[in-house]
BALOBA-1460 file (C-alpha; in Angstrom, 3 decimals):
// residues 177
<rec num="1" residu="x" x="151.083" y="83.171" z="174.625"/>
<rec num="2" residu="x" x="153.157" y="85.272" z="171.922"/>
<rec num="3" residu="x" x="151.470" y="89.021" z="170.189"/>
<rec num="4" residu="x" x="150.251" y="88.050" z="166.970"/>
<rec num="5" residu="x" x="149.780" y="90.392" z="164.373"/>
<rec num="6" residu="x" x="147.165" y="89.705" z="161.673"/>
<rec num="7" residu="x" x="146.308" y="92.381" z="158.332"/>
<rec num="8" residu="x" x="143.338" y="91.160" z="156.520"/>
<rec num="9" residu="x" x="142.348" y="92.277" z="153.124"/>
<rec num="10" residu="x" x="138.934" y="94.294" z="152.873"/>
<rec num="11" residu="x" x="137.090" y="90.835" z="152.287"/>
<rec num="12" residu="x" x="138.517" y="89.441" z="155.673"/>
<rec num="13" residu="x" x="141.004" y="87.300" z="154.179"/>
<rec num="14" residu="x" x="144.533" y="87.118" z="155.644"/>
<rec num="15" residu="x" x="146.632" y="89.380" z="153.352"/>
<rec num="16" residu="x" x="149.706" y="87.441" z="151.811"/>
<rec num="17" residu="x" x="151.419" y="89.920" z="151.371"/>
<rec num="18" residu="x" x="152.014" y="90.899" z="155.589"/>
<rec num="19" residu="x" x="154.737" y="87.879" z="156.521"/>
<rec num="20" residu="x" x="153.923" y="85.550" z="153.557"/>
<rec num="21" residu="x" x="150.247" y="84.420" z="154.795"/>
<rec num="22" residu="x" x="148.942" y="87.329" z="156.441"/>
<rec num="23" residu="x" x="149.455" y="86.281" z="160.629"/>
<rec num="24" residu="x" x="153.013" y="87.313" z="162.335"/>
<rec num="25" residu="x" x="153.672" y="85.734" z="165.509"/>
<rec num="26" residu="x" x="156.401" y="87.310" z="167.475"/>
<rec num="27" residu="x" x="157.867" y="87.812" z="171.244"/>
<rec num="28" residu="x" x="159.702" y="90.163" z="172.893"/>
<rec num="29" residu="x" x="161.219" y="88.739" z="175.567"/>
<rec num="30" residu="x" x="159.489" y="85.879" z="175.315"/>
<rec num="31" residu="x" x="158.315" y="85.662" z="178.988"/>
<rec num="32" residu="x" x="154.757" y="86.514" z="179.593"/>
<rec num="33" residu="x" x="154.571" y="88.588" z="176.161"/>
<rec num="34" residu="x" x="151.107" y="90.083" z="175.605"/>
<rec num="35" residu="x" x="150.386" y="92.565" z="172.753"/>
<rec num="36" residu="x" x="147.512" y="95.125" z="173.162"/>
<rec num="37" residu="x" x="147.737" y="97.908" z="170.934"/>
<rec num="38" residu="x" x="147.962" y="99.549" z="167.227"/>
<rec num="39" residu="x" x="148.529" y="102.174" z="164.963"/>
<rec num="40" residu="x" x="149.097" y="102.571" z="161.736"/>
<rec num="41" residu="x" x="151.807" y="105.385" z="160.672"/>
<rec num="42" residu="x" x="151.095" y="107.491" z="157.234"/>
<rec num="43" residu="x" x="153.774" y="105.135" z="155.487"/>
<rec num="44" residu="x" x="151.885" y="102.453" z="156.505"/>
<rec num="45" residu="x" x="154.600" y="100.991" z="158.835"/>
<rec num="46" residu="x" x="152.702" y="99.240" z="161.872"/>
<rec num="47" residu="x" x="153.275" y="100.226" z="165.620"/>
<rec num="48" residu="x" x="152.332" y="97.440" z="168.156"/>
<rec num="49" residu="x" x="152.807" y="97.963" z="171.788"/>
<rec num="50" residu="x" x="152.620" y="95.099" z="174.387"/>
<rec num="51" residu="x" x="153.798" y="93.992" z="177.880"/>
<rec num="52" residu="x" x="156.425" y="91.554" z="178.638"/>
<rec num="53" residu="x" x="158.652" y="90.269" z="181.718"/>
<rec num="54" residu="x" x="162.368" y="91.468" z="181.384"/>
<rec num="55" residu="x" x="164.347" y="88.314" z="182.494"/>
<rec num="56" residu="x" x="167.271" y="89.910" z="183.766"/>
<rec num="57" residu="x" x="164.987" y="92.263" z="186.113"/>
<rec num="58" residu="x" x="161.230" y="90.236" z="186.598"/>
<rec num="59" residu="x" x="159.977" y="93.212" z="185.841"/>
<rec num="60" residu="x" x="157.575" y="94.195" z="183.293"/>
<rec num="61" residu="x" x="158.077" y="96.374" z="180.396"/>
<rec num="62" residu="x" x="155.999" y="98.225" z="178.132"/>
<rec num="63" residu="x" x="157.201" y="97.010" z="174.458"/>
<rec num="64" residu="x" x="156.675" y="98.265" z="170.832"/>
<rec num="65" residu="x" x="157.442" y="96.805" z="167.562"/>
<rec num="66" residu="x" x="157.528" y="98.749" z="164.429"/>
<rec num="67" residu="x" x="157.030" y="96.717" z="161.468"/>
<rec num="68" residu="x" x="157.038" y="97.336" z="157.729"/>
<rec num="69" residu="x" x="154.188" y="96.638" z="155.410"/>
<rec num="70" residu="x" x="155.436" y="93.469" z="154.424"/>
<rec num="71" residu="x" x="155.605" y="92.063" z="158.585"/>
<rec num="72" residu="x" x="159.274" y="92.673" z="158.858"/>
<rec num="73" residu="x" x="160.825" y="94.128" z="161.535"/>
<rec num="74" residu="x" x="161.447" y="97.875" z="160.544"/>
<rec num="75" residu="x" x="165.417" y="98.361" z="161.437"/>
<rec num="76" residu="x" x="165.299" y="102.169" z="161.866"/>
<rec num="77" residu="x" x="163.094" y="102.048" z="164.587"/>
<rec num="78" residu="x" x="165.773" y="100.931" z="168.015"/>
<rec num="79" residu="x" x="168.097" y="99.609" z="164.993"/>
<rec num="80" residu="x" x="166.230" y="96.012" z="165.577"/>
<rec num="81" residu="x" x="162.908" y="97.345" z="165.317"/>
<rec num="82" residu="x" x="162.097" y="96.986" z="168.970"/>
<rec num="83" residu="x" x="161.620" y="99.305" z="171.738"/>
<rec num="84" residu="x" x="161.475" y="99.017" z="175.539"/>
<rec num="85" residu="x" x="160.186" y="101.136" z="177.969"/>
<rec num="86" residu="x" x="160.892" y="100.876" z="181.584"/>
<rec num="87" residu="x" x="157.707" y="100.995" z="184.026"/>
<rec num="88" residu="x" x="159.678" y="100.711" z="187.210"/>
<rec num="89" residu="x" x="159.319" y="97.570" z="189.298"/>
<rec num="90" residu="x" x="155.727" y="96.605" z="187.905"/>
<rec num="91" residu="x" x="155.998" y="92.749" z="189.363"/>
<rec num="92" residu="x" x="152.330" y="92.237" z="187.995"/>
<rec num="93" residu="x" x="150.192" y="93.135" z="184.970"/>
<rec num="94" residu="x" x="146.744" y="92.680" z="185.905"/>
<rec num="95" residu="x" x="144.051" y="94.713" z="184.412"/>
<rec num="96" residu="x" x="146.626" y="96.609" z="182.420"/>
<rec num="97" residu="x" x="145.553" y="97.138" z="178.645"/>
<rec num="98" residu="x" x="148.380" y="99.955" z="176.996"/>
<rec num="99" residu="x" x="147.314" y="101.808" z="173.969"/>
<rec num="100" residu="x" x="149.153" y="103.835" z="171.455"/>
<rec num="101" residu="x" x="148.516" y="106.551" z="169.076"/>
<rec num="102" residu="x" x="150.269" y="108.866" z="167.010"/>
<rec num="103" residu="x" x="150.629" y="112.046" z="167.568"/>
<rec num="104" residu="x" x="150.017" y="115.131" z="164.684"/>
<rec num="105" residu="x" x="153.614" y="114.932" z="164.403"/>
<rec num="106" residu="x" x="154.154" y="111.663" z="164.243"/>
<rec num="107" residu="x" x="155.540" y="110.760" z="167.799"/>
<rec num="108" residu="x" x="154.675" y="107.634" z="169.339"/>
<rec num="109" residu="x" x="152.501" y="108.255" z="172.395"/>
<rec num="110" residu="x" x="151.735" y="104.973" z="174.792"/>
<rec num="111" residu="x" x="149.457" y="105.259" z="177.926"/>
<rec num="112" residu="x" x="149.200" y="102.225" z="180.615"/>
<rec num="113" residu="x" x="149.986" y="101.776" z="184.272"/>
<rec num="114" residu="x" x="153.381" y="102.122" z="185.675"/>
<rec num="115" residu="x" x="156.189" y="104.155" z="187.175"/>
<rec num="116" residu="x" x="159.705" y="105.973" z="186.988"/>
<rec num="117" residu="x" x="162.531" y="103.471" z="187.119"/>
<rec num="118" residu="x" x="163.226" y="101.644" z="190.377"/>
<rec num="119" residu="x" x="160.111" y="102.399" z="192.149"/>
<rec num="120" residu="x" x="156.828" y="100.257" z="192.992"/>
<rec num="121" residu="x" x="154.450" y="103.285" z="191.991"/>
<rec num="122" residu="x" x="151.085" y="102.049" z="189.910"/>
<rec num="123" residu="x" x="150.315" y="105.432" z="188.376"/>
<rec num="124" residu="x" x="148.635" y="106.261" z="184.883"/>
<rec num="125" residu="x" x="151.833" y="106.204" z="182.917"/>
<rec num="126" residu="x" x="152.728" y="108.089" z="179.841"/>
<rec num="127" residu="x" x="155.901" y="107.536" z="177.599"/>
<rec num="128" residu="x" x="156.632" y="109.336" z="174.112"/>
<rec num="129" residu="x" x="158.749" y="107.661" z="171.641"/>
<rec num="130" residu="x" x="160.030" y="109.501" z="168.786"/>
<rec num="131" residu="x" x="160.099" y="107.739" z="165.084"/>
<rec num="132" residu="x" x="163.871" y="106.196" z="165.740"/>
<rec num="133" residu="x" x="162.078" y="104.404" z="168.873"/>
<rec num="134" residu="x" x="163.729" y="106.253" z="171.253"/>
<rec num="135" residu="x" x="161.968" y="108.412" z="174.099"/>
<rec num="136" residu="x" x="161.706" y="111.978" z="173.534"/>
<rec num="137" residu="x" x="163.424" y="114.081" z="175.901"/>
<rec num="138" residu="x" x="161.429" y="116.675" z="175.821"/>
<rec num="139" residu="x" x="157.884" y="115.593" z="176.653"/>
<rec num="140" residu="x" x="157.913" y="115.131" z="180.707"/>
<rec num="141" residu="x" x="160.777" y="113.450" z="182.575"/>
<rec num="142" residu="x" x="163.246" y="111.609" z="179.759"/>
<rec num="143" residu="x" x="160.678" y="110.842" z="177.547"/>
<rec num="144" residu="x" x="157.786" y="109.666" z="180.291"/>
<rec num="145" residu="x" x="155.164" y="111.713" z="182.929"/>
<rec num="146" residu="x" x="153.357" y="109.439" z="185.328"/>
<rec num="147" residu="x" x="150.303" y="110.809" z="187.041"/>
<rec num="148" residu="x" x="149.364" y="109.487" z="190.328"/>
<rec num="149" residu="x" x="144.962" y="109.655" z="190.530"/>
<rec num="150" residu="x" x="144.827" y="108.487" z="194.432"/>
<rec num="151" residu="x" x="147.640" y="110.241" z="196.076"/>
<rec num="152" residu="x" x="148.661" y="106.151" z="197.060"/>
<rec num="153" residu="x" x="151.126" y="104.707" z="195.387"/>
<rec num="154" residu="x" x="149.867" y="101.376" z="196.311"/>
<rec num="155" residu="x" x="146.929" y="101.984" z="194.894"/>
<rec num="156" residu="x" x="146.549" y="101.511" z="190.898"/>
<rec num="157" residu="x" x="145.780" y="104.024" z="188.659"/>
<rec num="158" residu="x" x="145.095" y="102.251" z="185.720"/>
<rec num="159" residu="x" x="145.387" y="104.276" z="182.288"/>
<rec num="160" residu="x" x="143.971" y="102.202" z="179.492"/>
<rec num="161" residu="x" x="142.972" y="104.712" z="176.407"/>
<rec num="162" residu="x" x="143.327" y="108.126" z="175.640"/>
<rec num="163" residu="x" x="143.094" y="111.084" z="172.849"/>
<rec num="164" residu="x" x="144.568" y="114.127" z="171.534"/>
<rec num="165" residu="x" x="142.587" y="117.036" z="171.369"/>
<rec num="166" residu="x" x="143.541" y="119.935" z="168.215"/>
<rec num="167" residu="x" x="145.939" y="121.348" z="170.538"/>
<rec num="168" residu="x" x="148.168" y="118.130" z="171.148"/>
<rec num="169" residu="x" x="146.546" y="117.976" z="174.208"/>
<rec num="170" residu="x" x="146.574" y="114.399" z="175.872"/>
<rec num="171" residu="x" x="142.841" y="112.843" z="177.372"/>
<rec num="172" residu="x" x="143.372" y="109.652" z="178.933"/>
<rec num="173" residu="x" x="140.518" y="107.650" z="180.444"/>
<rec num="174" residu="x" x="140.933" y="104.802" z="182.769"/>
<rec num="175" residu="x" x="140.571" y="103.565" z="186.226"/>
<rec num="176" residu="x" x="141.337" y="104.210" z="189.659"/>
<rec num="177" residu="x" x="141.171" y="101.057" z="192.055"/>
């Protein structure tokens, strides 16, 4: 399976203009790729985040593209327009479904399930990116704040959408297995 990005026109027809016939297949790693989210930026730039096996780990990683108008990849975002986020050892991503927003300043803000880097921990996971796709240091630990429901870290806490109230606050709703 490979993310596909499609932008119809207002009459449902594949827009021409977004990658020459309106669909954009791409990969990240190509190994178990799966895209679940968007957002559209102001500049109308396109944010897609996914999930996709690193090879050199076999671990999963949440992914975001940034891509211009026209379906190419945007260059100032991670210089390649690409951006990976580690979720520590996640082996598995069953029942996982990451979203993204943006922020009223225009960060990049991802929710799923996952945890700091070289542990097995299935907490609600949040990352913020900034607009050069790289995580900003100053929202929880590098960039990231995990949040662990069950007091388990066996057990998943599964964060799958989420909100921003006037104050920037962050709502995320999900599950707890």
């Amino acid at each position: 399976c490979f993310p596909v990005t499609i932008r119809h026109l207002l009459s449902i027809v594949p827009d021409s203009s977004f990658s020459g016939d309106g669909i954009l297949p791409f990969n990240f790693y190509n190994n178990i790729d799966r895209g679940f989210g968007v957002a559209i930026q102001p500049d109308q730039k396109i944010i897609m985040v996914g999930l996709s096996k690193r090879p050199s780990s076999g671990y999963f990683e949440l992914c975001f593209v940034r891509l211009n108008p026209d379906g190419t990849p945007d260059t100032t975002f991670s210089s390649d327009g690409y951006a990976y986020v580690d979720l520590g050892n996640q082996q598995s991503i069953g029942g996982q479904t990451p979203s993204v927003k943006l922020d009223s300043q225009g960060r990049i803000v991802a929710v799923c399930s996952g945890g700091l880097t070289g542990t097995f921990d299935l907490d609600i996971f949040v990352c913020r990116l900034l607009s050069d796709g790289t995580l900003d240091n100053t929202f929880g630990v590098a960039g990231i704040r995990t949040v662990d429901m069950t007091g388990a870290a066996t057990q998943p806490d599964l964060g799958s959408a989420f909100d921003f109230d006037i104050h920037g606050n962050i709502y995320i709703v999900g599950d707890l297995s």
